[in-house]
C-alpha positions as CSV (number, residue, x, y, z in Angstrom):
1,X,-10.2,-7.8,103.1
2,X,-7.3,-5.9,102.3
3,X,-5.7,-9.4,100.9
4,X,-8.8,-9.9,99.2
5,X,-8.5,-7.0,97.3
6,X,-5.0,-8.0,95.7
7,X,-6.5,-11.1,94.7
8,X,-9.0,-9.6,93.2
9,X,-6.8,-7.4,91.5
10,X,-4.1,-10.2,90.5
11,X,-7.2,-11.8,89.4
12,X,-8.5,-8.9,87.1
13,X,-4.9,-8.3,85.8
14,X,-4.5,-11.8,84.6
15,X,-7.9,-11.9,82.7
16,X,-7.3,-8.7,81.2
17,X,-3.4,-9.8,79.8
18,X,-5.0,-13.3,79.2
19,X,-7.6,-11.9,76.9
20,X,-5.3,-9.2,75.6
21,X,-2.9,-12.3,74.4
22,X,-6.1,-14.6,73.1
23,X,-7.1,-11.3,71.4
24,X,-3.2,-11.2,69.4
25,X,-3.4,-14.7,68.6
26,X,-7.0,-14.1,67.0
27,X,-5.4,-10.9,64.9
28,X,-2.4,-13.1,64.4
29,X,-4.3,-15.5,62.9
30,X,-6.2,-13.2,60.4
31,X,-3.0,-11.8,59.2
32,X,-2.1,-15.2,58.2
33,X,-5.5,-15.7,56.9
34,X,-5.0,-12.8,55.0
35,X,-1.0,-13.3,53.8
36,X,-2.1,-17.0,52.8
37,X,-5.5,-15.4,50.5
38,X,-3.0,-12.8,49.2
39,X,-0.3,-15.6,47.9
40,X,-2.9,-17.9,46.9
41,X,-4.5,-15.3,44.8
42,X,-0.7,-14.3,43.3
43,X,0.0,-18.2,42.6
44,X,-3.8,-18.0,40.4
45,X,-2.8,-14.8,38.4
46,X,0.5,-16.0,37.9
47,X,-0.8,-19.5,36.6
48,X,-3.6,-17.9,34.4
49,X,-0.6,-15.5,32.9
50,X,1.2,-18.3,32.0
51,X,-1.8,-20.0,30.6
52,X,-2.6,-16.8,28.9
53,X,0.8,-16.5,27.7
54,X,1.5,-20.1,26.5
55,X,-1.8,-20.7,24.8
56,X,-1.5,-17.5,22.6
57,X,2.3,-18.2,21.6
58,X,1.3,-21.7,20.4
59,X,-2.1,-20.1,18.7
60,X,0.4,-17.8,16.8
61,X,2.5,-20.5,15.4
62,X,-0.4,-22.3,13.5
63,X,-3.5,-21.2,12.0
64,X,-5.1,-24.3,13.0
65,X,-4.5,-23.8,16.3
66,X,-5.6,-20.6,16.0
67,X,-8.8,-21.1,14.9
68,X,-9.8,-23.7,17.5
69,X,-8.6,-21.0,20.2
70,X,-11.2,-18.5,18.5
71,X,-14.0,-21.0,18.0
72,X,-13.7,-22.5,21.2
73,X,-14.0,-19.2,23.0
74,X,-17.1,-18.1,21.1
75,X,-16.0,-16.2,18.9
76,X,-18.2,-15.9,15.4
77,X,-17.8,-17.9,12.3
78,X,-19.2,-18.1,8.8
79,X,-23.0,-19.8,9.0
80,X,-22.2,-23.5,7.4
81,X,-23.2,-23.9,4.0
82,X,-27.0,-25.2,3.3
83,X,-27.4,-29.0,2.5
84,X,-28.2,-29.2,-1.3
85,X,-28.9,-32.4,-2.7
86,X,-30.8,-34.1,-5.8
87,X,-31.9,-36.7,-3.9
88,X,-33.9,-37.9,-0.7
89,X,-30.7,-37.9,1.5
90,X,-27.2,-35.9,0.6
91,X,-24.9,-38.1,-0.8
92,X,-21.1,-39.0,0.4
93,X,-19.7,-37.1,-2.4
94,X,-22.0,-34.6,-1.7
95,X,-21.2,-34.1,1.7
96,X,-17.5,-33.9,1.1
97,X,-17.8,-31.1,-1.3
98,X,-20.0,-28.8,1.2
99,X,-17.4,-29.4,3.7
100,X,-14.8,-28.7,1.7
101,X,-16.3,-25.7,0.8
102,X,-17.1,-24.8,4.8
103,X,-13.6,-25.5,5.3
104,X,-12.3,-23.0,2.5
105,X,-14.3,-20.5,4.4
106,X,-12.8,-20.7,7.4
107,X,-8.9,-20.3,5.3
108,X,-8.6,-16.9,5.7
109,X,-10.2,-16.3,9.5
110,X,-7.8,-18.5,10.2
111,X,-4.7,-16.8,9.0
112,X,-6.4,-13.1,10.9
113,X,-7.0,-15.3,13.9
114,X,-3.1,-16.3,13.8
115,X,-1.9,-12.5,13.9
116,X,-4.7,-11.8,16.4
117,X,-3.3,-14.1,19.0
118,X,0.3,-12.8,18.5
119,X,-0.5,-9.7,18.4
120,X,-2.0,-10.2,22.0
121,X,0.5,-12.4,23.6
122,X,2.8,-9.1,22.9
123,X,0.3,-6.3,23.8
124,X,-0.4,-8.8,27.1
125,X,3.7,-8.3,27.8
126,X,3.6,-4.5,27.4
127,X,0.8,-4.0,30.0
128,X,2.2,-6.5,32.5
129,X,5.9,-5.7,32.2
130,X,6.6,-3.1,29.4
131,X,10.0,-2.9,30.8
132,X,10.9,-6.3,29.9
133,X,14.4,-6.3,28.7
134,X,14.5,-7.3,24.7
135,X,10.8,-7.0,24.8
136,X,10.4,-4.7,21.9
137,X,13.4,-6.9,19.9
138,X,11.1,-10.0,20.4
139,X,8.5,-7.9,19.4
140,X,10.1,-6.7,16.1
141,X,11.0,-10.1,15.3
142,X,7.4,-11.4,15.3
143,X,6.2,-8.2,13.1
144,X,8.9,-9.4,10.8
145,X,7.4,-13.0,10.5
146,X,3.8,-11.1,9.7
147,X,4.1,-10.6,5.9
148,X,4.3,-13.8,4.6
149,X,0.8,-14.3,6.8
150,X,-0.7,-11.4,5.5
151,X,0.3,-12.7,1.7
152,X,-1.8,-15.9,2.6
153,X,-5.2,-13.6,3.6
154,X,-7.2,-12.7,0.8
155,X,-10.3,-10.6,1.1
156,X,-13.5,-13.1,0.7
157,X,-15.6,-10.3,1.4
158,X,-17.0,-12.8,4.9
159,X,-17.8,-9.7,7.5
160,X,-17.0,-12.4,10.2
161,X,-13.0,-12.0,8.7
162,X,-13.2,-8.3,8.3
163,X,-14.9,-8.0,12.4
164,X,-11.9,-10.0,13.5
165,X,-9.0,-7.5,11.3
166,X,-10.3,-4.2,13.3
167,X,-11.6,-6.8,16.6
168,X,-9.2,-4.7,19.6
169,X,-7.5,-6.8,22.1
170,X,-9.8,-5.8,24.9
171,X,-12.6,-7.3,23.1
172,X,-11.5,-10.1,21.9
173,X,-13.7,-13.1,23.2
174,X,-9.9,-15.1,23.1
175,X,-9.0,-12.5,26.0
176,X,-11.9,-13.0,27.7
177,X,-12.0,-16.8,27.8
178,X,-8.5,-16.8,29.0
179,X,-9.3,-14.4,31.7
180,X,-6.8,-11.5,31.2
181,X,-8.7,-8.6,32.8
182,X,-5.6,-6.0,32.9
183,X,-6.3,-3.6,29.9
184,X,-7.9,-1.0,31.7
185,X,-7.1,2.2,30.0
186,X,-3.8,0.7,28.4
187,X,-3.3,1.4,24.9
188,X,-2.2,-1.9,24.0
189,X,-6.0,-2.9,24.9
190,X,-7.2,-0.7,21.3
191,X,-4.6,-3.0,19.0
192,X,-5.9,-4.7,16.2
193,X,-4.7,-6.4,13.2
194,X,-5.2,-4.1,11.0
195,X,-2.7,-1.6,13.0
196,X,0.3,-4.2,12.3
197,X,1.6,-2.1,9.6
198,X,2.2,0.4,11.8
199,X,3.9,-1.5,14.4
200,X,6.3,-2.8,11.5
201,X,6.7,0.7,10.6
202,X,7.9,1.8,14.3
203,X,9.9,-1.1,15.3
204,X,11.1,-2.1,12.3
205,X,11.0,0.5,9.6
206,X,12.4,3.4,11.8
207,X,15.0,2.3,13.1
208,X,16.9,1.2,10.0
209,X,16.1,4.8,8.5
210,X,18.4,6.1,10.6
211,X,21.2,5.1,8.6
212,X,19.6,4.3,5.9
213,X,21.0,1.4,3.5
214,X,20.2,-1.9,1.6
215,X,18.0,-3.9,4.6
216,X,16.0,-0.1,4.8
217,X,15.2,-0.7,1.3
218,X,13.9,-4.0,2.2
219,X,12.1,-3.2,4.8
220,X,10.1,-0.3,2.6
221,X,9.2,-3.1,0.8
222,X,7.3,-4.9,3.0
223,X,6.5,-2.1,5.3
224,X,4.3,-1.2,1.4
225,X,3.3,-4.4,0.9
226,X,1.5,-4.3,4.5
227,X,0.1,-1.2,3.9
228,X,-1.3,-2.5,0.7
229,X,-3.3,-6.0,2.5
230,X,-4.8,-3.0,4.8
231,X,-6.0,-0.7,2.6
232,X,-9.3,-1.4,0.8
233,X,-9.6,2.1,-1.1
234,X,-7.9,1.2,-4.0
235,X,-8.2,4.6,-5.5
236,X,-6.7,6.1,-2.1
237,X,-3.7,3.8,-2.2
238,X,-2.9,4.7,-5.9
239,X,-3.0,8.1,-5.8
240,X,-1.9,8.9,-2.2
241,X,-1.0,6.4,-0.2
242,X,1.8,4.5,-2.4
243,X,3.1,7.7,-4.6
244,X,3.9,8.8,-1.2
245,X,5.7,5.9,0.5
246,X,7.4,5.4,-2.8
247,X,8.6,8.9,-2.3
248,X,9.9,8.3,1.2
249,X,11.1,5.3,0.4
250,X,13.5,7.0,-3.0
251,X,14.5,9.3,-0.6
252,X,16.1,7.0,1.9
253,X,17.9,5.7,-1.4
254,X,18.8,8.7,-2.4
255,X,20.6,8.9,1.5
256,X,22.5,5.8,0.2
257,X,23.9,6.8,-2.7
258,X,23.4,10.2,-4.3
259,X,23.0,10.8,-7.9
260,X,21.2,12.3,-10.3
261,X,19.3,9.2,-11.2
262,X,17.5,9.0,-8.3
263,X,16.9,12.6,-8.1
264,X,14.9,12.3,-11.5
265,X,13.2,9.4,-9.6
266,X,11.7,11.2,-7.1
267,X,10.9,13.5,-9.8
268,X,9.1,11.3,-11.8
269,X,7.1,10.8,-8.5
270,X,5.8,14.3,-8.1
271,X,5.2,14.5,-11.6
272,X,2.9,11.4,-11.8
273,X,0.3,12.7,-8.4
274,X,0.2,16.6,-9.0
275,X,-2.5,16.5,-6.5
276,X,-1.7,14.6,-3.8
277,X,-1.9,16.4,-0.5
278,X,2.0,16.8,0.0
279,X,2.8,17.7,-3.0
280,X,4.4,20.7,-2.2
281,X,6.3,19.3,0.5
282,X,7.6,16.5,-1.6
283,X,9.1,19.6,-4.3
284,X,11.1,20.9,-1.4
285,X,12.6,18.0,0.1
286,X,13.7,17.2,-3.8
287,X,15.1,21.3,-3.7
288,X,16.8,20.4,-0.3
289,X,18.4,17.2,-2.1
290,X,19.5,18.2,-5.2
291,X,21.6,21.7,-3.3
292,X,23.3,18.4,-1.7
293,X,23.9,16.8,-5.0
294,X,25.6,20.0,-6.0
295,X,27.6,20.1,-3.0
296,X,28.6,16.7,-3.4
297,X,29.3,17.6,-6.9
298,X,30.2,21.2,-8.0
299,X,30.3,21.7,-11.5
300,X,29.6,18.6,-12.6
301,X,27.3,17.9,-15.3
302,X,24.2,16.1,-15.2
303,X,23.4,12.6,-17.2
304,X,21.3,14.0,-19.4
305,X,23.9,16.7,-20.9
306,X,27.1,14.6,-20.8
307,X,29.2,14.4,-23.6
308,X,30.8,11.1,-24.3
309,X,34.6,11.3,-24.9
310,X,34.6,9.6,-28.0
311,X,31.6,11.5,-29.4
312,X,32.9,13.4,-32.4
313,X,33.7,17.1,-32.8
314,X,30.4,19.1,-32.9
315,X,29.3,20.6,-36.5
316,X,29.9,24.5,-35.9
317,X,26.7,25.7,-38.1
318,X,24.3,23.4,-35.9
319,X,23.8,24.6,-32.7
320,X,21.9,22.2,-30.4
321,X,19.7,23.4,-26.9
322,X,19.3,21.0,-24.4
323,X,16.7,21.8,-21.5
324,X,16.0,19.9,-18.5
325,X,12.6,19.2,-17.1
326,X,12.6,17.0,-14.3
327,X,12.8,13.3,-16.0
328,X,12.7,14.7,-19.2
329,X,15.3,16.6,-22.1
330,X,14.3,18.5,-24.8
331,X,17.0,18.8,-27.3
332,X,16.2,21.5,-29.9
333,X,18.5,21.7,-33.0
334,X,19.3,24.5,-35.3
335,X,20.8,24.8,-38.8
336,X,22.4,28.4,-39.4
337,X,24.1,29.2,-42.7
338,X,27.5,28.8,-43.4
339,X,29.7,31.6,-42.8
340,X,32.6,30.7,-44.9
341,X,33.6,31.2,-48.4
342,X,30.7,29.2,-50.7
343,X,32.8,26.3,-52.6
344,X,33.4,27.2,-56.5
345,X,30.3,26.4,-58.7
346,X,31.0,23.8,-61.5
347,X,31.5,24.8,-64.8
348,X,28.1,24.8,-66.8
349,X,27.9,21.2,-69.3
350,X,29.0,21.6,-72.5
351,X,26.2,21.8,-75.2
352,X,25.3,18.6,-77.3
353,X,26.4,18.7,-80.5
354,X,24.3,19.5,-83.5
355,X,23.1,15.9,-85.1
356,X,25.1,15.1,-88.5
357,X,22.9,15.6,-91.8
């Protein structure tokens, strides 16, 4: 009995580590299961980044391109235009000029649809690895390509165009048919093409105002010229918007070579929008320039009151005022009397003879 009972206890032992090792191979198993699910799901994101990535760089290299990658993931276009003919069936020539005219339509979504799809491939690269070095140089490099797109888009009042200028990358139906799911909360999931002047402003702009000098100028250029295709208040751009980059833009010039000139410039400026809302702003930063342009220049006179060196010797009974006002001289001239001795009056003609009888 006694050996009976070892056996029965070797016995229970080995069923107990035989199950315990059949019970590590089963959780072995699912661990693999589950490492293999894990890497085949990394392999899938991975591929559909690419995809994401590759398809949007080649959209944003051709409008064409662009377009189809819009269309072809739903998103809206201009109705077609209604068959009108004079006869029982529309003609070949008929035909040709409504397409044309369907095709002139689409022009201009094209050109948004362009930007739209760069502008995501980059706002895809900031939420996946905005640490990416030269990310934001590659970045400032397509905003630079982006004006002479804009100059192409015209506004043909088609709401379809406008919808896809303000569309944000998180609702874009391009996003969504490519299957990029990661904007979450992310900022770069609220850009749209209508914020590009912006970008150019922060990546491009900014950085050459730091010192500023002939490429800054440029780059106020088209920094305005974006700013300009964005902005459909007309009456807001000309009275606040542009007077005021103008005047940002004279006083990075100013920063690039002083003079007096320039000063009168941004003058001119202030003078031309007294009621724009930083007005008095703009009146101190010219105060704060021109103490430097005295600095720079102590005593020396401005362009308006300058006296040529060949200019001859003043008359001493005029006296001339000049005055200064901004852009503008008065000169005010006066005449006094002379204070010398009066020359000798002639001697009175001599009477005409008497006439001979």
């Amino acid at each position: 009995m006694k050996r009976m009972g070892w056996a029965l206890a070797g016995l229970a032992a080995f069923l107990c580590q035989n199950g315990f090792v059949q019970a590590q191979d089963t959780v072995d198993a699912l661990e693999k299961d589950l490492q293999q699910i894990k890497q085949d799901r990394q392999e899938a994101t991975t591929q559909a980044l690419t995809n994401f990535y590759s398809q949007l760089a080649a959209a944003s290299q051709s409008p064409d391109a662009a377009l189809a990658l819009y269309i072809n993931s739903g998103g809206p276009v201009p109705p077609p235009s209604q068959i009108q003919t004079s006869y029982a069936h529309e003609t070949p020539h008929e035909k040709e000029a409504r397409e044309a005219q369907d095709a002139a339509k689409l022009i201009n979504l094209a050109y948004v649809a362009q930007l739209h799809c760069g502008l995501m491939r980059f706002a895809g690269m900031f939420v996946m690895t905005p640490d990416q070095k030269g990310l934001h140089q590659e970045f400032a490099a397509w905003l630079k390509s982006t004006p002479q797109i804009f100059a192409q888009i015209k506004d043909d009042g088609l709401p379809q165009v406008r919808e896809l200028r303000r569309k944000a990358m998180a609702a874009s139906p391009i996003s969504s048919a490519l299957g990029f799911t990661a904007w979450g909360d992310k900022e770069q999931g609220t850009w749209n093409v209508h914020g590009i002047p912006g970008f150019y402003r922060t990546e491009v702009l900014e950085p050459l105002r730091t010192t500023p000098n002939a490429d800054t100028l440029a780059a106020w250029d088209v920094f305005i010229s974006l700013k300009s295709a964005t902005q459909p208040d007309q009456t807001k751009w000309a009275q606040v918007e542009y007077p005021g980059l103008m005047f940002e833009r004279g006083c990075d010039d100013y920063a690039i070579s002083p003079s007096m000139d320039k000063l009168q410039a941004l003058v001119a400026i202030i003078k031309a929008s007294p009621t724009h809302p930083k007005v008095d702003d703009m009146i101190a930063k010219v105060h704060t320039l021109a103490q430097d342009y005295r600095t720079r220049h102590p005593g020396a006179a401005t362009p308006q009151t300058a006296v040529a060196s060949n200019t001859p010797p003043p008359d001493p009974n005029v006296k001339v005022t000049t005055v200064t006002e901004g852009d503008m001289t008065i000169i005010t001239t006066q005449t006094n009397a002379a204070t010398g001795t009066p020359p000798t009056a002639p001697p009175p003609a001599p009477s005409p003879a008497p006439p001979a009888n």
